[in-house]
N, C-alpha and C positions, 0 to 999 in steps of 0.2 A: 504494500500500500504506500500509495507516495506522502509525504510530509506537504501540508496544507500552509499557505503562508499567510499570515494576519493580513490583511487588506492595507495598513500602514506601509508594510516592510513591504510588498508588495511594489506600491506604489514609487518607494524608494527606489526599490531594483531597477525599476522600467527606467527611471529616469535619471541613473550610474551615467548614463553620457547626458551630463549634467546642461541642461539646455539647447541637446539634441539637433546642437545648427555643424555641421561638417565646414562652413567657412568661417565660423567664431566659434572655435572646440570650447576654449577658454569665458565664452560672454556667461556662460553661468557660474562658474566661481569667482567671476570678477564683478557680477551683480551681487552677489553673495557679501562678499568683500566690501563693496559699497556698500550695501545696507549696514551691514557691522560699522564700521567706521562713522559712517554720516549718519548714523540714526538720532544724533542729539544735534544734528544741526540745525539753524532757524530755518533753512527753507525745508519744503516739503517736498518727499522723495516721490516725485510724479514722474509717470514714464518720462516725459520731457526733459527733466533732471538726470534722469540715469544715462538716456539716451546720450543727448551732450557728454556728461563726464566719460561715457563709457569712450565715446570717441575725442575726446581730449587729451586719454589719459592711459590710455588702457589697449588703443589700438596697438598691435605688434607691424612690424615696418612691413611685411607682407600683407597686411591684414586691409580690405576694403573696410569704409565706416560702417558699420550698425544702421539698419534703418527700420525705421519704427515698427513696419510689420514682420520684421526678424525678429525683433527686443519684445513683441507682445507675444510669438510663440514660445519663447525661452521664457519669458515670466507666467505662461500657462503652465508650463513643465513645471516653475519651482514653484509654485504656490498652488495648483491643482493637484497635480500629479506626485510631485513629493510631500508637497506640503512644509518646505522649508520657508517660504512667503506669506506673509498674508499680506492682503487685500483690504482695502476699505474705502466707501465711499468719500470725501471731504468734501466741504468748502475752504480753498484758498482763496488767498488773495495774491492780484499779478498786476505787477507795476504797469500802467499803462505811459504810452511816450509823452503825454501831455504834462506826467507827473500822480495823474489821480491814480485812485488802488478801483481795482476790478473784481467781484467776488464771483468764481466760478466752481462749479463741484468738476472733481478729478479724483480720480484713482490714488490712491498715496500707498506707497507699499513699504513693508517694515520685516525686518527678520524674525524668525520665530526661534521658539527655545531651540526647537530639533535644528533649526537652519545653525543656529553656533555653537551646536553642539558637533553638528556635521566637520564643519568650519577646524575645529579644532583637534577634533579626530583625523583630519585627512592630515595634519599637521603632527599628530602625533602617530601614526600609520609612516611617512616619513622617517620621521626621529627616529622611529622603532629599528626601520631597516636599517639606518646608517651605525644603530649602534652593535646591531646584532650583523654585520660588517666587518665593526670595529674589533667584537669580540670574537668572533671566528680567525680576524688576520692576529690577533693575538695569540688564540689557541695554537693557528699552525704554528706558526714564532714557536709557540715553547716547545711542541712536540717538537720540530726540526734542531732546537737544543738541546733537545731531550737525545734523540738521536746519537746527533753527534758528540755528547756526550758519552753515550754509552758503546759508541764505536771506537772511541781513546780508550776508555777503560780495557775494552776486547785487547787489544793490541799489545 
């Protein structure tokens, strides 16, 4: 009998190639990333924010811009699909050129526990390898003095 997977973890799985675009591998842990970071900032993290930063800041030198209807399948993935996003209605306000303020409702989106919890597991998932690396290239080290130790003693 096969092993049944919670509907959460599920979800997770599908969406391991994390905002599922093949010419922006990288736009979903760098949304990820943005949310983390700029989540205490004054403006509000609306597509239009991300979008901009993401291609301000975040483009790789191969990398074409982000354009909005790429950025809104990859934030269906983390926030539908993984569920590392949430979503929520606002009302913002946007500088209009004249000087006045504008109040319009928009999307604002925010990271969730699991989204930094992800965040910081991929980061120690990392760490992990390079230390169990470090301790393997150590291990040989002793056994190959171990060795040649015990190849002088022979002799």
């Amino acid at each position: 009998m096969a092993v049944k997977l919670a509907q959460p973890l599920k979800q997770l799985l599908k969406a391991s190639f994390l905002g599922g675009n093949k010419n922006h591998p990288l736009a979903g842990w760098h949304i990820l990333t943005m949310l983390y970071h700029d989540g205490g900032s004054r403006d509000p993290l609306t597509l239009n924010y991300l979008l901009d930063r993401y291609n301000q800041d975040y483009l790789d030198a191969n990398e074409r811009p982000l354009h909005d209807e790429v950025l809104k399948k990859i934030m269906y993935v983390l926030s539908d699909q993984a569920r590392l996003v949430d979503v929520a209605p606002r009302k913002i306000r946007l500088q209009m050129l004249n000087g006045g303020v504008h109040l319009q409702q928009s999307a604002v989106y925010r990271i969730t526990s699991s989204g930094i919890e992800y965040l910081t597991m991929m980061q120690k998932v990392v760490d992990t390898e390079s230390t169990v690396t470090a301790n393997i290239t150590r291990a040989i080290g002793n056994q190959t003095a171990l060795t040649i130790r015990h190849q002088r003693t022979q002799r």
